[in-house]
N, C-alpha and C positions, 0 to 999 in steps of 0.2 A: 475538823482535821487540825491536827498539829501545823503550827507556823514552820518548823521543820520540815514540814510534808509538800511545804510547794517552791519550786523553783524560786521564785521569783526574791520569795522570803528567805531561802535558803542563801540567796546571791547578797542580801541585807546582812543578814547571820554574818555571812563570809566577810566581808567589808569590815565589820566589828571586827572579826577575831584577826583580822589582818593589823590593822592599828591599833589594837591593843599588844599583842605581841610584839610587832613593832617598837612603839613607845616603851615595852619594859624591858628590850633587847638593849635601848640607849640607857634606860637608866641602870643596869645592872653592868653596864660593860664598859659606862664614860667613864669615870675615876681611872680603872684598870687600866685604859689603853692612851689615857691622859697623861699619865705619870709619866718623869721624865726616866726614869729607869725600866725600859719598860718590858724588857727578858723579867728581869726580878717582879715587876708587878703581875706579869700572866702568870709564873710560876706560882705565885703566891695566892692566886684566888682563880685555880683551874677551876674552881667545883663553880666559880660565879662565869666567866667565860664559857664551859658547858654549856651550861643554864640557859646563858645570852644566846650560842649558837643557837641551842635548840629552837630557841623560841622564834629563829632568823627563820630556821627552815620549817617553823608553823606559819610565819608570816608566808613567804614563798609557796607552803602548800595553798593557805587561803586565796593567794592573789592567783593561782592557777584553775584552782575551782570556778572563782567570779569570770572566766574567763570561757571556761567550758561550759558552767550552766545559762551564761547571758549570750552567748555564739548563736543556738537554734531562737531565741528569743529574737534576738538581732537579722538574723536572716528572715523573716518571717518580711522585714520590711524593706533591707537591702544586702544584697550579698556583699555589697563593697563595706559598708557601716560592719557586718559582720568579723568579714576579714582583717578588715583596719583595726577593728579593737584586737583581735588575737591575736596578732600581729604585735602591736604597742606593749597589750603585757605580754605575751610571751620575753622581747628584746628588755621587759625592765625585769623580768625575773631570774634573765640570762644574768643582765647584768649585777644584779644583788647576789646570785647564786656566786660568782668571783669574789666578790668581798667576802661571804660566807668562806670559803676554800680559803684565801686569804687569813682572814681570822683563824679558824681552824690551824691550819699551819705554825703559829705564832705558839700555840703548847708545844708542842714536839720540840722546837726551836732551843722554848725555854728551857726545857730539859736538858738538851745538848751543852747548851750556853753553861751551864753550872758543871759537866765534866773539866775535869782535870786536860791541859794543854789544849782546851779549846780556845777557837782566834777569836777571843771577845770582840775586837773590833770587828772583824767580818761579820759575827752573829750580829751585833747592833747594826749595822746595814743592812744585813738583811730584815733583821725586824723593824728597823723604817721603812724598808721597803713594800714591804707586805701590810703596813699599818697605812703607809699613804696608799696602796691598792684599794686596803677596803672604805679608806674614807673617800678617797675620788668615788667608786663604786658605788657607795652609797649616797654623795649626793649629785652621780649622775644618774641613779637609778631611782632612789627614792625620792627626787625631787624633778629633773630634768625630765627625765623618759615617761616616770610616771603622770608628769602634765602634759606629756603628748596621751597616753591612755586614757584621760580627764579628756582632755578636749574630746576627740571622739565618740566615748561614751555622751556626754554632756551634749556636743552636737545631735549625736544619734535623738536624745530623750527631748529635745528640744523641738528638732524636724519633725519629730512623730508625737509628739505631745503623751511622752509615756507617765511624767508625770505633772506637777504643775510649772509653768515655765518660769516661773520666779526663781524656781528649783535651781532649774538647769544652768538660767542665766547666773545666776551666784557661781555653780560651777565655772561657767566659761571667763566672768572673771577673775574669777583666782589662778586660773591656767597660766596665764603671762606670768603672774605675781609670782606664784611659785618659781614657775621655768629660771626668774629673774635671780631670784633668792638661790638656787644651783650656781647659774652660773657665775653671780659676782663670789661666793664664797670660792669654788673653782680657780677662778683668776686672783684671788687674793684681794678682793675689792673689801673696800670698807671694813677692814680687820677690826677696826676701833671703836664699832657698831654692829655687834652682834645682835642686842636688842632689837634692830631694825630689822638685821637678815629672818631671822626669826617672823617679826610681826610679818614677812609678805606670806609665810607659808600659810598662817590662822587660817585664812577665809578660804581656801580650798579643804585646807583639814578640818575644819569643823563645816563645810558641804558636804564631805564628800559623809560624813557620822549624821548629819542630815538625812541625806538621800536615802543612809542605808534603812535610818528607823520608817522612812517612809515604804522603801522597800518592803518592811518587816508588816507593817500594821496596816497602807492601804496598798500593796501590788503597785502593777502598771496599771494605769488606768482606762475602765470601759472603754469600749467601744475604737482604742485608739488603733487599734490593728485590723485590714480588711481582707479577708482571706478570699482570693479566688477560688470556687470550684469551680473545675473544666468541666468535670462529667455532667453537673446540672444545670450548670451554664449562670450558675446565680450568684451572688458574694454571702458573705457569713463573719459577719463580725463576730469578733474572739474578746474574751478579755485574757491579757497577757499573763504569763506565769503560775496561772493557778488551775 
């Protein structure tokens, strides 16, 4: 059977095509929404802004997938571990989807901005405004919320030993690390070391591209899930996702 054919590897797949879309959403849209002109810079590179949207809302589709197809996975062991994670990402996809709307919004704008007796200065507060929307959004979403869905998950795989725990544990340290790298950028901490903010997010992002190839090529692993049957009275262990 195709790696596409089973849940488990699907939710792997997914994780991929989530951080890859991602990462090429920043690189095609940082310059543009960096600029300090920044009506004329969206104006000028709609076709790259598109682009970046789109690939926002490929990231957003995949992080909604990993959430549907890991839910009955999840419940198998606790309904609370299930809810909690769909819960977590559901609220970071809530939140990324703002930035998205956000972003989007900033074409139109720029269009307007270049009519005749438009209030340049009004259009440039608004497009600060809506630029600092999507950049709070995004790293309260992609950085903050998403290390609350990292914890959980990474707890979940940990308690139940879905994969190996070295795994997990890498995940639940990078949780803080990240969460921390949000919030001092947020507050304006250490503007003068962005090299630093940067290195806390590593070790969660390169776990979480871990996990996933583990996901892809061994599953959750034997035996880690025990199913009651009522009707036979006897348990039946599973092996998860496949």
């Amino acid at each position: 059977m195709s790696y596409f054919g089973k849940p488990i590897q699907r939710v792997g797949w997914l994780f991929v095509l989530a951080t890859v879309t991602g990462v090429l959403s920043v690189l095609i849209m940082s310059s543009t929404l960096g600029d300090e002109d920044l009506l004329a810079a969206v104006n000028a590179n709609q076709g790259a802004m598109l682009i970046g949207q789109l690939l926002i809302l490929t990231m957003l589709t995949a992080m909604t997938g990993t959430a549907v197809l890991l839910a009955p996975i999840l419940r198998r062991h606790s309904e609370t571990l299930s809810l909690g994670y769909v819960l977590a990402r559901t609220l970071e996809v809530m939140t990324l989807g703002i930035g998205l709307v956000a972003g989007l919004l900033l074409l139109p704008l720029s269009w307007n901005a270049l009519e005749a007796g438009t209030d340049a200065a009004a259009a440039e507060l608004l497009a600060d405004t809506l630029k600092t929307a999507n950049d709070w959004t995004g790293y309260l979403g992609a950085q903050m919320v998403f290390s609350l869905s990292a914890l959980v998950l990474n707890w979940g795989l940990f308690r139940y030993r879905l994969v190996p725990r070295w795994l997990s544990v890498w995940g639940l340290i990078g949780v803080p690390l990240m969460f921390l790298s949000g919030l001092l950028v947020m507050i304006e901490s250490l503007n003068s070391s962005a090299s630093a903010l940067n290195a806390l997010v590593v070790p969660l992002a390169v776990q979480e591209m871990a996990m996933a190839v583990w996901m892809i090529v061994k599953g959750f692993s034997d035996g880690a899930h025990v199913d009651t049957d009522t009707d036979s009275g006897h348990v039946r262990p599973e092996r998860l996702g496949v």
